[in-house]
MARKOLKOL-398132 format. One line per field, with one value per residue: residue in three letters; chain; x, y, z of N, C-alpha, C, O in turn. Coordinates in steps of 0.02 Angstrom, whole numbers, plus 32768, in hexadecimal, padded with zeros to 4 digits. Example, Ala and Ser with C-alpha at 12.3 -4.5 7.8 and 13.67 -1.06 7.14 Angstrom:
residues 2
aa = c(ALA_SER)
ch = c(A_A)
n.east = c(8294_8282)
n.north = c(7EE4_7F90)
n.up = c(8186_8162)
ca.east = c(8267_82AC)
ca.north = c(7F1F_7FCB)
ca.up = c(8186_8165)
c.east = c(8294_8285)
c.north = c(7F5B_8002)
c.up = c(8186_818A)
o.east = c(82C8_829E)
o.north = c(7F5A_8039)
o.up = c(81A7_8192)
END
This chain:
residues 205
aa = c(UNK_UNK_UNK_UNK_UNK_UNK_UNK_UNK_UNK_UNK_UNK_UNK_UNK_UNK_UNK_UNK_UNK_UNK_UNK_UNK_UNK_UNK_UNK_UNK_UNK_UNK_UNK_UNK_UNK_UNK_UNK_UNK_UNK_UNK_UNK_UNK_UNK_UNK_UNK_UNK_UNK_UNK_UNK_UNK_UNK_UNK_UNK_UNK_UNK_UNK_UNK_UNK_UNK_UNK_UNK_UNK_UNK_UNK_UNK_UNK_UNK_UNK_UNK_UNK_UNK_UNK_UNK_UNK_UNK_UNK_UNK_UNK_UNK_UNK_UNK_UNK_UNK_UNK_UNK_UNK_UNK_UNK_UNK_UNK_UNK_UNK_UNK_UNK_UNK_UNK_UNK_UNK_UNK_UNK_UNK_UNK_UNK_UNK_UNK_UNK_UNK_UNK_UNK_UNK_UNK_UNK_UNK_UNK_UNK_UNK_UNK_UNK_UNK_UNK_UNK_UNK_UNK_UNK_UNK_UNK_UNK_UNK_UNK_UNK_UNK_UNK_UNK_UNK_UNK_UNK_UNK_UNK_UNK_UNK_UNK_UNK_UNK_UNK_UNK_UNK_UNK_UNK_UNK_UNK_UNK_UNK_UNK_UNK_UNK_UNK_UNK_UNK_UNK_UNK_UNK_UNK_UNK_UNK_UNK_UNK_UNK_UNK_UNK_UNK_UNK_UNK_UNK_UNK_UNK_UNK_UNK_UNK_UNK_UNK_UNK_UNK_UNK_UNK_UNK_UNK_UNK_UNK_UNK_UNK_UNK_UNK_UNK_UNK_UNK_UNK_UNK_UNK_UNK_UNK_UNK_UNK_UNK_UNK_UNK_UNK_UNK_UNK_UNK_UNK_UNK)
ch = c(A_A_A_A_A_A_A_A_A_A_A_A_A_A_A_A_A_A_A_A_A_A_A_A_A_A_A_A_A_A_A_A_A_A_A_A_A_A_A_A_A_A_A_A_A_A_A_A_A_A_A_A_A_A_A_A_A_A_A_A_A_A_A_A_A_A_A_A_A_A_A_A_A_A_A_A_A_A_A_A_A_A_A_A_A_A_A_A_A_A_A_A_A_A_A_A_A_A_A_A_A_A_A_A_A_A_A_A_A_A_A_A_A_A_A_A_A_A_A_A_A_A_A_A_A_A_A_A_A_A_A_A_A_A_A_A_A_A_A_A_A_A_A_A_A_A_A_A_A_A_A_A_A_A_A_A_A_A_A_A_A_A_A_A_A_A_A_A_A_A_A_A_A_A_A_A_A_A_A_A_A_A_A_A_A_A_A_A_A_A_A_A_A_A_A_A_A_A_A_A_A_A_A_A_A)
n.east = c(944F_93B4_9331_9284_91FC_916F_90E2_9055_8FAB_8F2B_8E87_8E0A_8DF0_8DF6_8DA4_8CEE_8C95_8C09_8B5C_8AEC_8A64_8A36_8A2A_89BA_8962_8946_8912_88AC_8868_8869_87F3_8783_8761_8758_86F4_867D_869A_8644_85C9_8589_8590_8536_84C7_84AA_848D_842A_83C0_83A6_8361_82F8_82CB_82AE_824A_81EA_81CB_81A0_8137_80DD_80D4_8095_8020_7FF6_7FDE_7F6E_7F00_7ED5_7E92_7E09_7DE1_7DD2_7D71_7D04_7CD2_7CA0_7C2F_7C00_7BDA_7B89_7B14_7A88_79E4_79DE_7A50_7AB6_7A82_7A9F_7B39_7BC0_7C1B_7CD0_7CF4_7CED_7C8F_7C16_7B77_7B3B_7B8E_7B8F_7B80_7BC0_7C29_7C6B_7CD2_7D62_7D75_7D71_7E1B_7E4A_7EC1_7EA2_7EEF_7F14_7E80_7E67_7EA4_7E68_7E00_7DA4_7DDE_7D74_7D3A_7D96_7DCF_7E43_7EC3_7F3E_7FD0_8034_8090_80EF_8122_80A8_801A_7F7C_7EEA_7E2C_7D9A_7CE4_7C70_7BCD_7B6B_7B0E_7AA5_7A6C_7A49_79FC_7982_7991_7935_78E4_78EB_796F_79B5_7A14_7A9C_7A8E_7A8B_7A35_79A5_798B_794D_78FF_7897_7803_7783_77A7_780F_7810_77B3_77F6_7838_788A_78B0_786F_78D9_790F_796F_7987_79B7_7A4B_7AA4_7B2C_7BB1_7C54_7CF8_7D97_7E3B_7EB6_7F73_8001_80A6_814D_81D4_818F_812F_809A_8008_7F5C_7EC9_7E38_7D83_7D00_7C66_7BD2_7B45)
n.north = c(7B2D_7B0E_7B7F_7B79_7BCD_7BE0_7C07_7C53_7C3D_7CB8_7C6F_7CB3_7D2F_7CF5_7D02_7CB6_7C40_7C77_7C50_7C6A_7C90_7D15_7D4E_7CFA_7D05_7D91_7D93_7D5D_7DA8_7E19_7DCA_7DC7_7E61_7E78_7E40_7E6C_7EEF_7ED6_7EA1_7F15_7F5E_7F37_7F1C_7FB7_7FC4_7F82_7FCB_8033_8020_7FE6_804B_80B2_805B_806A_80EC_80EB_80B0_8104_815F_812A_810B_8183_81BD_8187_81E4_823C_81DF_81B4_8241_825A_81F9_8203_827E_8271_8214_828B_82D6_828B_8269_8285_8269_81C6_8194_8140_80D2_806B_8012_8056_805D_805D_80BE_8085_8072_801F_7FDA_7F77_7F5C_7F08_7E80_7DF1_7DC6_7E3A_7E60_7E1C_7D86_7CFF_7D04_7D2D_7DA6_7E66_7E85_7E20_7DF8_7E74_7E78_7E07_7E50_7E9B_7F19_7F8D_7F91_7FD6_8084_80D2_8152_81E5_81C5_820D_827D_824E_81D9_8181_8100_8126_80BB_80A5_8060_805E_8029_8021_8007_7FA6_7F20_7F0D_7F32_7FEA_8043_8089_808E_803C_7FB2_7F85_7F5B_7FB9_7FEE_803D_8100_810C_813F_81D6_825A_82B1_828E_82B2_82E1_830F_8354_83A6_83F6_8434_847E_8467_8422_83B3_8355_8323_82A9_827C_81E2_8197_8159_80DA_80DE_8077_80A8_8061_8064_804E_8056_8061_8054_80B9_8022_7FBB_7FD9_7FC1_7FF3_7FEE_805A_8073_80BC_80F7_813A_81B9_81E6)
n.up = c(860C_85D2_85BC_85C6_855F_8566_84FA_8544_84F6_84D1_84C2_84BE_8492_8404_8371_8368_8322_82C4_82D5_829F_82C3_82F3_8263_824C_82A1_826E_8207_821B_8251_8212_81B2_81FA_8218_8196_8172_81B0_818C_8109_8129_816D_810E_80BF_810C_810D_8088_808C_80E4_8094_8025_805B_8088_8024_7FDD_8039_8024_7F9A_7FA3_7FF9_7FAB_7F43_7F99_7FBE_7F44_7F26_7F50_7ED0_7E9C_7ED2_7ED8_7E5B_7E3F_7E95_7E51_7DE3_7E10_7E57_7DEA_7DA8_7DF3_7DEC_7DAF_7D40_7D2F_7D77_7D96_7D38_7CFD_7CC6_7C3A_7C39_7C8C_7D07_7D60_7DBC_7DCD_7E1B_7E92_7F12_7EE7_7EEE_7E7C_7E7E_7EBF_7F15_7F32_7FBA_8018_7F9C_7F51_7F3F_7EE5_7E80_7E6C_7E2B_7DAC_7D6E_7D46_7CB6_7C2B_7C2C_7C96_7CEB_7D10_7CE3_7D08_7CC4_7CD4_7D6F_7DA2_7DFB_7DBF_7DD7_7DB3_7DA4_7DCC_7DD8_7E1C_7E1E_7E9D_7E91_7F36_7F2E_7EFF_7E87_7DDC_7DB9_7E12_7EA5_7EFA_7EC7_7EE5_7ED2_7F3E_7F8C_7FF4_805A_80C9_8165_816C_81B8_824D_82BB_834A_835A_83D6_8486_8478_8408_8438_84A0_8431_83E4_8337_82B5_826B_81D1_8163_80C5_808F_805C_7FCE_7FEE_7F9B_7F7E_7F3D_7EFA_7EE1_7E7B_7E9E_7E2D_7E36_7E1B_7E17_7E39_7E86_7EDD_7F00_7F69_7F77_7FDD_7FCD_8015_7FF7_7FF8_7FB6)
ca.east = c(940C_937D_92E5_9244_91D6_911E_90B0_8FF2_8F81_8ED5_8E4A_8DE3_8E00_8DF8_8D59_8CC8_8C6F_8BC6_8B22_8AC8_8A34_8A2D_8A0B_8985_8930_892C_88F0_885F_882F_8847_87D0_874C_8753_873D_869B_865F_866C_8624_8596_857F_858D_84EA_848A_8494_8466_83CA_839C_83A1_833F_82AD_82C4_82A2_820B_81C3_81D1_818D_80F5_80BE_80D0_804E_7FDD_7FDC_7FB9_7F26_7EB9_7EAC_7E57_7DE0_7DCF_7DAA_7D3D_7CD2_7CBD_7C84_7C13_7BDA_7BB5_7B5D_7AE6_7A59_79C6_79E8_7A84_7AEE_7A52_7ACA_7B7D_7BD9_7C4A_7D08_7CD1_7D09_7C4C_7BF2_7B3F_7B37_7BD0_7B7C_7B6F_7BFD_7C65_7C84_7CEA_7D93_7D5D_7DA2_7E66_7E65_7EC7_7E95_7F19_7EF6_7E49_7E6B_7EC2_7E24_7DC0_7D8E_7DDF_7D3D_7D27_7DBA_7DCF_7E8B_7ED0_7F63_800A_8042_80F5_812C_8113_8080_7FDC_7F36_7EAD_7E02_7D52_7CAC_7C47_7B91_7B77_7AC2_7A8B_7A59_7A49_79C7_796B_79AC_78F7_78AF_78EA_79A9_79E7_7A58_7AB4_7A6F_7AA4_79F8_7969_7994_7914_78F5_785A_77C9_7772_77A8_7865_77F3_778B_782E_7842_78B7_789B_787E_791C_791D_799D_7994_79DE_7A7C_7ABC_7B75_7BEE_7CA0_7D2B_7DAF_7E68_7EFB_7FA4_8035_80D0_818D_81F2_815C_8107_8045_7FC9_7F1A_7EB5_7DFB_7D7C_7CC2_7C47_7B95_7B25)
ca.north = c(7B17_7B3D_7B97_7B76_7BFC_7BC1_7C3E_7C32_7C5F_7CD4_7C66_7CE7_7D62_7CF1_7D0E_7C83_7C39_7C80_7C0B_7C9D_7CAF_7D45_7D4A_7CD3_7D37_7DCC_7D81_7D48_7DF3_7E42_7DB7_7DE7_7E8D_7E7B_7E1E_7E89_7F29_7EB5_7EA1_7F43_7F71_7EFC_7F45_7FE4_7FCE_7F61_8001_806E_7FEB_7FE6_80A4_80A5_8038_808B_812E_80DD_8093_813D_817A_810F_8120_81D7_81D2_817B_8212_8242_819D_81C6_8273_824B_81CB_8232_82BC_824A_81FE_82BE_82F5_825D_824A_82A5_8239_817E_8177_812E_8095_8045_8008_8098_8053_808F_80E3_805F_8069_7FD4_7FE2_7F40_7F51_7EE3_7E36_7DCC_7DDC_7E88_7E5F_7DFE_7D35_7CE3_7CF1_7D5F_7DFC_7E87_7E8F_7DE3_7E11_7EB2_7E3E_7DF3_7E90_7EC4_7F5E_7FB3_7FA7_7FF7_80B3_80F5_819F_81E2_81C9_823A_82A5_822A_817F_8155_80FD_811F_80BF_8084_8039_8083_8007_8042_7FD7_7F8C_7ED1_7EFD_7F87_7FE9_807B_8078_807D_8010_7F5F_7F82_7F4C_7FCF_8000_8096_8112_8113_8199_8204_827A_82D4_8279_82D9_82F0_833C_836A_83D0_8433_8452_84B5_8434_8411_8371_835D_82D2_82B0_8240_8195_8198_8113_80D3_80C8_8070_80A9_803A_808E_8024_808F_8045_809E_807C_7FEA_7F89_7FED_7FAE_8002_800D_8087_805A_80FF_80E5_8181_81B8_8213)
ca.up = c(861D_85A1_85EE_859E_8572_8564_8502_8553_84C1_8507_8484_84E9_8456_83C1_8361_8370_82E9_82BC_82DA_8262_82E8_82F7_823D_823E_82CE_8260_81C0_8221_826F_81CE_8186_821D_81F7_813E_814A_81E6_8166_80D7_8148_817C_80BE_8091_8126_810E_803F_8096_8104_806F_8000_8085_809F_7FE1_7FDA_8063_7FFF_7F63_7FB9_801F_7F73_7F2D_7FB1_7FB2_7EF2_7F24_7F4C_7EA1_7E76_7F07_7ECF_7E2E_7E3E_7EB0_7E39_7DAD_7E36_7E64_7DA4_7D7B_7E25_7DD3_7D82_7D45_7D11_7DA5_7DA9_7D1C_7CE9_7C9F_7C28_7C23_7CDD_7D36_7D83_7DA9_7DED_7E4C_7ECE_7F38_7ECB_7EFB_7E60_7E73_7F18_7F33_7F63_800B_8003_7F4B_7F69_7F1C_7E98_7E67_7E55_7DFB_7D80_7D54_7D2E_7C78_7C32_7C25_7CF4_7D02_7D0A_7CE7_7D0A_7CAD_7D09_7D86_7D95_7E28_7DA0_7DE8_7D96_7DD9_7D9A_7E01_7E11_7E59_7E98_7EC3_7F66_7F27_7F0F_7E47_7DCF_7DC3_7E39_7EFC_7F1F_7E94_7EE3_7EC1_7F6F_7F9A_802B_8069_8105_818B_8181_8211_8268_8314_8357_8374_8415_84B7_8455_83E1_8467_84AD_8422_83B7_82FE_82BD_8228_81A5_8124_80B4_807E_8021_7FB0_7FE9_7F66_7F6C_7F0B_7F18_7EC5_7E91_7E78_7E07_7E32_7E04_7E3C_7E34_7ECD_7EC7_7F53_7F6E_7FC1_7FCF_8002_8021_7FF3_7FFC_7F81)
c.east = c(93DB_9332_92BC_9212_9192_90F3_906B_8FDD_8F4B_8EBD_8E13_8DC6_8DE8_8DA4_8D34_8CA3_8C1D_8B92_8AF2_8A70_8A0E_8A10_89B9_8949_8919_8917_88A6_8837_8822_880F_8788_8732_873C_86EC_8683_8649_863D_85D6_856C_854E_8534_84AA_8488_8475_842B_83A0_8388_8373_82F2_8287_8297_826B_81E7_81A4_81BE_8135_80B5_80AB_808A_8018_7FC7_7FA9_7F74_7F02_7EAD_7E91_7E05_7DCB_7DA6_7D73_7CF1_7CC3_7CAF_7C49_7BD1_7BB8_7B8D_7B0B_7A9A_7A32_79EB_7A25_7AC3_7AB4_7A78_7B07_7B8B_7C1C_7C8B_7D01_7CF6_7CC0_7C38_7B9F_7B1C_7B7D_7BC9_7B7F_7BC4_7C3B_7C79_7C9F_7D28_7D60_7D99_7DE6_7E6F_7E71_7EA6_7EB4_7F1A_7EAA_7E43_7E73_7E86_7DDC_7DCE_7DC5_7DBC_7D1D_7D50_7DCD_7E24_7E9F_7F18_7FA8_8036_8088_8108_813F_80DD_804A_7FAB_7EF9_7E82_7DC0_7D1B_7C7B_7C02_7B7A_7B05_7ACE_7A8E_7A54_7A05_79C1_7985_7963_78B4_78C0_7940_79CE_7A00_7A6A_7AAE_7A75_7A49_79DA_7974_796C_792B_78B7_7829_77AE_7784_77ED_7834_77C4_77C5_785C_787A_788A_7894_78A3_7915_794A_7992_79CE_7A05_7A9A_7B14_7B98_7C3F_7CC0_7D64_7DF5_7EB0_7F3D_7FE1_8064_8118_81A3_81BF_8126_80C7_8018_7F8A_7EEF_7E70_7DC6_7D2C_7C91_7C0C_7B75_7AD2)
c.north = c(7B40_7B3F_7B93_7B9E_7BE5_7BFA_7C3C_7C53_7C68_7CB8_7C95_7D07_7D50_7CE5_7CC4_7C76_7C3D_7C49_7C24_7C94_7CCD_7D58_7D31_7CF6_7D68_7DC0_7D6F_7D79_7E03_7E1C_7DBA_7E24_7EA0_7E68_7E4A_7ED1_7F0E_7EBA_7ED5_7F71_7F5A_7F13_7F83_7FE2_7FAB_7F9E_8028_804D_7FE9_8022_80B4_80A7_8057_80CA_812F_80C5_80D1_8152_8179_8126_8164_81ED_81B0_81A2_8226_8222_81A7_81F0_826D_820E_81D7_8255_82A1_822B_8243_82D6_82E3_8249_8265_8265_81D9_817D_814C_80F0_8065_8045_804A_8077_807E_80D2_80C9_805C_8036_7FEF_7FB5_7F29_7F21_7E9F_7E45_7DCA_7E0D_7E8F_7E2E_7DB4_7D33_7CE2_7CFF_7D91_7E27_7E9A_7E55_7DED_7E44_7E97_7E12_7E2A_7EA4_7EFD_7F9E_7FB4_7FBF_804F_80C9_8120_81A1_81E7_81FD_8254_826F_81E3_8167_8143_80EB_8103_80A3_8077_8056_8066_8022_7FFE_7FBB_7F2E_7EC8_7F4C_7F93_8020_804D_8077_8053_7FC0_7F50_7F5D_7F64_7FDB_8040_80AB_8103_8151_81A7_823D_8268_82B8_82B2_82C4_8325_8372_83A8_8404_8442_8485_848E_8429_83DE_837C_8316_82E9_8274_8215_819D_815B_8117_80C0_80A8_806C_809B_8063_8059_8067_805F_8073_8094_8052_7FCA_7F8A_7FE7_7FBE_8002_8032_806C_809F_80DF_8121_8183_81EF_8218)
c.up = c(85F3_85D8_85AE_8594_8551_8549_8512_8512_84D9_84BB_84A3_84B1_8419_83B6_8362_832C_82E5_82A4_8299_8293_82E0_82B6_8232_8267_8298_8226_81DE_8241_8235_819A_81A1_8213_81B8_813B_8176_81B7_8137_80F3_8164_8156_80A8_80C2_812A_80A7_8050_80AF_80D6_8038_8017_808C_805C_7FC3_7FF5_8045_7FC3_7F74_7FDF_7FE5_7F5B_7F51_7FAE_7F78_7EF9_7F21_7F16_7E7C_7E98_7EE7_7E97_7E1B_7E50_7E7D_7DE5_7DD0_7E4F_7E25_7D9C_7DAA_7E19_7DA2_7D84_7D3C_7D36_7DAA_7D83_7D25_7CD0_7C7B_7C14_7C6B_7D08_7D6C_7D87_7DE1_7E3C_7E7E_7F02_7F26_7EDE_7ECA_7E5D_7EA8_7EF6_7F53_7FA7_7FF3_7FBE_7F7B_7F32_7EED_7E6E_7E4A_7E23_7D9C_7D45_7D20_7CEF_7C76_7C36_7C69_7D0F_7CDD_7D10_7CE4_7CE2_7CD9_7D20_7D74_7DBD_7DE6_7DC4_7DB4_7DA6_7DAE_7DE8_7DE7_7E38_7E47_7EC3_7EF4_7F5B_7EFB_7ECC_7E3A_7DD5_7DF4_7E7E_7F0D_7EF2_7EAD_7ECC_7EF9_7F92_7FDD_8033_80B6_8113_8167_81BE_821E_82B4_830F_8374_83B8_8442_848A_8425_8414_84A2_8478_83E7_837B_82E7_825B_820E_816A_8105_8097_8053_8023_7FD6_7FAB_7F66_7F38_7F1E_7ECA_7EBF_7E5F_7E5F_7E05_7E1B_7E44_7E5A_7E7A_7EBA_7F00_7F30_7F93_7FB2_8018_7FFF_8020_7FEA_7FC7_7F8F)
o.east = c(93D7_9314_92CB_91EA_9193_90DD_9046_8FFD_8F2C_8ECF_8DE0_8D8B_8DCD_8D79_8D5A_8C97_8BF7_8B97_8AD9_8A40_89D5_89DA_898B_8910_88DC_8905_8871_87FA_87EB_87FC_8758_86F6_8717_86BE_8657_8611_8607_85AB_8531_851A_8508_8470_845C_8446_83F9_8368_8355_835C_82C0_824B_825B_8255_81B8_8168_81C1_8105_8078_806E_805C_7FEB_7F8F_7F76_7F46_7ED6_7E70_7E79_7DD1_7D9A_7D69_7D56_7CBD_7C88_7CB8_7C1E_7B95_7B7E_7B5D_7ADB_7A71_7A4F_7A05_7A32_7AF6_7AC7_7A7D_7B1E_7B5D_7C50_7C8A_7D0D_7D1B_7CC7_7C41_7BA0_7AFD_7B95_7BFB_7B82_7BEC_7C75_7CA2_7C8D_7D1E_7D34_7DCB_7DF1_7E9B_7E53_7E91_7E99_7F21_7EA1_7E1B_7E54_7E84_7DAE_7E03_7DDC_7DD5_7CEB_7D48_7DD7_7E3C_7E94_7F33_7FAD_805B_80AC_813B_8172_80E4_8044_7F9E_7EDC_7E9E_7DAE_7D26_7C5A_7BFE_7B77_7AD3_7B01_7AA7_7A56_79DA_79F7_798B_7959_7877_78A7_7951_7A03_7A10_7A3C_7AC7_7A6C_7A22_79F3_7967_7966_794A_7897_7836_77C7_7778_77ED_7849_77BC_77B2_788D_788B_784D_78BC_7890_7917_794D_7993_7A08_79EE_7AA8_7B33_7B8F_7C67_7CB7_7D79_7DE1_7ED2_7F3B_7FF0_8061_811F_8193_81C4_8106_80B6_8007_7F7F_7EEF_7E6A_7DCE_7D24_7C94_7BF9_7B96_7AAF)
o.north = c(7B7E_7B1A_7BA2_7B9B_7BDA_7C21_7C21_7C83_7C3A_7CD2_7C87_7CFE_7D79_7CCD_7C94_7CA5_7C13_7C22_7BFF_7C95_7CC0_7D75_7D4F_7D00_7D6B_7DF4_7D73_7D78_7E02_7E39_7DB3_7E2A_7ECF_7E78_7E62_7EEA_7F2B_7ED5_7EC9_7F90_7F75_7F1B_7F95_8006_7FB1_7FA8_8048_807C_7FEA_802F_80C2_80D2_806C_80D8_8165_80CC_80CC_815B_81A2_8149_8178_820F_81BF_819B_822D_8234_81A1_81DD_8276_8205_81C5_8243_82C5_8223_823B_82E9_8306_822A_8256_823D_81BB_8143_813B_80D2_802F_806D_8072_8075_80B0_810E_80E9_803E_8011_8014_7FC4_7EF1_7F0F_7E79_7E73_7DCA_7E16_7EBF_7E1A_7DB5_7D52_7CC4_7CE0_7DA5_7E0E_7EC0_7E5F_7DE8_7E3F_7EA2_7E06_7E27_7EC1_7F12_7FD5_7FD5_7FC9_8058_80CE_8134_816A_8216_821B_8245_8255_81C2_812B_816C_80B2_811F_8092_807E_8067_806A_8032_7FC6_7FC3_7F14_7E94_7F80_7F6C_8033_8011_8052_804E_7F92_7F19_7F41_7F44_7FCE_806F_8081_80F3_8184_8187_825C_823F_82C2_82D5_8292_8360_83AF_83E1_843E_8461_84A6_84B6_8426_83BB_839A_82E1_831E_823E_8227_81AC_8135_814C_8089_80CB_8044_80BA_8076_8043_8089_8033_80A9_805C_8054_7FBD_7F5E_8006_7F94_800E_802B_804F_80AD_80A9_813F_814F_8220_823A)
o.up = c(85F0_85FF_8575_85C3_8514_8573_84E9_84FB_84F5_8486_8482_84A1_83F4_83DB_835D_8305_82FD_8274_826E_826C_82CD_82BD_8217_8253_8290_820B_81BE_824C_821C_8167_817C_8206_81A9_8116_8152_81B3_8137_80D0_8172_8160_8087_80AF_8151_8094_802C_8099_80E4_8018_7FF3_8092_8065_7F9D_7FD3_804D_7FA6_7F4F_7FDF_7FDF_7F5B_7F3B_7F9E_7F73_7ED2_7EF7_7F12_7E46_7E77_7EC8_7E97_7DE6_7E35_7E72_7DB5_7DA4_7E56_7E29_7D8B_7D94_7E45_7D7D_7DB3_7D4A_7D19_7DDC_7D9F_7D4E_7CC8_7C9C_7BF0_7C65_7D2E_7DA1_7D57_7E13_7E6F_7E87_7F20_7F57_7EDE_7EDF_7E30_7ECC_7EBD_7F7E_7FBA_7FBE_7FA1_7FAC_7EFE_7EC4_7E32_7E0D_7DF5_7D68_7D09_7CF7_7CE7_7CAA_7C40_7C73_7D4B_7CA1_7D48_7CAB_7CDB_7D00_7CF8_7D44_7DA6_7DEF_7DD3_7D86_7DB7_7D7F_7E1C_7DAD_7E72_7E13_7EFE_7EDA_7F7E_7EE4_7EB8_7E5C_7DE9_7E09_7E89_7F3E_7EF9_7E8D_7EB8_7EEA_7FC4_8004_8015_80E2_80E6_8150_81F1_81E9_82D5_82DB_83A5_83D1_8433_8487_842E_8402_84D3_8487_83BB_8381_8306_8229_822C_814C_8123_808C_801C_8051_7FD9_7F91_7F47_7F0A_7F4F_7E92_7EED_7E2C_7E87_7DE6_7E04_7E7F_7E96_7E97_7E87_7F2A_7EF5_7FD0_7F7D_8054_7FE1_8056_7FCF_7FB6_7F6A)
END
C-alpha cells in the first residue's frame, strides 16, 4: 500500500510583487521639498534686495544735507545788497520761485520736472565718497524779480512786535523783527543702482 505524502507549500513567505508606491510617494516629497527650499532661496535674496535699497535710499537722503547746506551758504554770502533780486546763472538761483513754471504741474513728479530744467538752473556738487550726486535749485519764493519791497511779491515771514500799552507800563518792551524773504531749496540726490531722492528745505533771510 502506497502512502501519499502531500507537501503543503507556506506562499506566506514567498516574496510579493512591488506596486513601486512607496517610490512614487518619495519622489513627490523630495519634489515638495525642492521647491519649498527654492522658495525660501528667492525670498530670502528678495529680503536682502529690499534690505539693499533701503540702504541705498537712506544713503541718498542723508547726502541731501549738503545740498541744503550748500545752498544756504551761497544764499548767506550773497544776501547783502541786490544781488539775490535776480537769476544767478550756473547757481541754480531763480528769483521768481513763485511763477508757476518754477513748480512741478498737477501729476509732474519732481524728477520729471527736473528733467525739464536748463543746465544753467541747475547747481551740481562734486560726487561724494558714498557715489552719490548732489545737485539743487534755490527758488526765492516771490511772484517776480526784482526788490522784495519794490512790487516783487514775495513770501515774507510777519512783522512781529510786543504791543504797546498796558504790557509796556508793566515794564515789557515792545520787540520788532523784521520780514524775512522765504527761500526753497529743493535737492535731488543720484546715487548707485539708480537710487534717486529728494529732499526739499525751506529757509529765511
Amino acid at each position: 500500500m502506497l502512502n501519499k505524502v502531500v507537501i503543503m507549500q507556506d506562499r506566506s513567505s514567498a516574496p510579493r510583487a512591488q506596486s513601486g508606491i512607496v517610490l512614487i510617494v518619495a519622489l513627490i516629497v523630495l519634489i515638495a521639498m525642492t521647491l519649498a527650499g527654492i522658495a525660501m532661496i528667492r525670498s530670502v535674496d528678495l529680503t536682502n534686495l529690499i534690505a539693499g535699497n533701503l540702504a541705498f535710499k537712506q544713503a541718498a537722503t542723508h547726502s541731501g544735507d549738503t545740498g541744503v547746506e550748500a545752498a544756504f551758504a551761497f544764499l548767506d554770502a550773497n544776501r547783502a545788497g541786490t544781488f539775490l533780486h535776480n537769476d544767478v546763472a550756473n547757481q541754480g538761483y531763480s528769483a521768481n520761485g513763485n511763477d508757476v513754471t518754477r513748480s512741478p504741474v498737477a501729476g509732474q513728479t519732481w524728477e520729471a520736472y527736473w528733467a525739464t530744467l536748463p543746465a544753467n538752473r541747475i547747481r551740481t556738487l562734486a560726487t561724494d565718497a558714498s557715489g552719490n550726486t548732489v545737485s539743487y535749485i534755490i527758488d526765492r519764493l516771490c511772484a517776480s524779480a526784482g526788490s522784495p519791497t519794490g512790487g516783487a511779491n514775495c513770501s515774507a515771514s510777519t512783522v512781529s512786535s510786543v504791543a504797546s500799552g498796558s504790557g509796556e507800563e508793566g515794564g515789557e518792551k515792545a520787540i520788532t523783527s523784521p520780514s524775512a524773504i522765504y527761500y526753497r531749496i529743493t535737492v535731488r540726490i543720484a546715487g548707485p543702482h539708480n537710487t534717486v531722492s529728494f529732499v526739499q528745505s525751506t529757509v529765511t533771510l
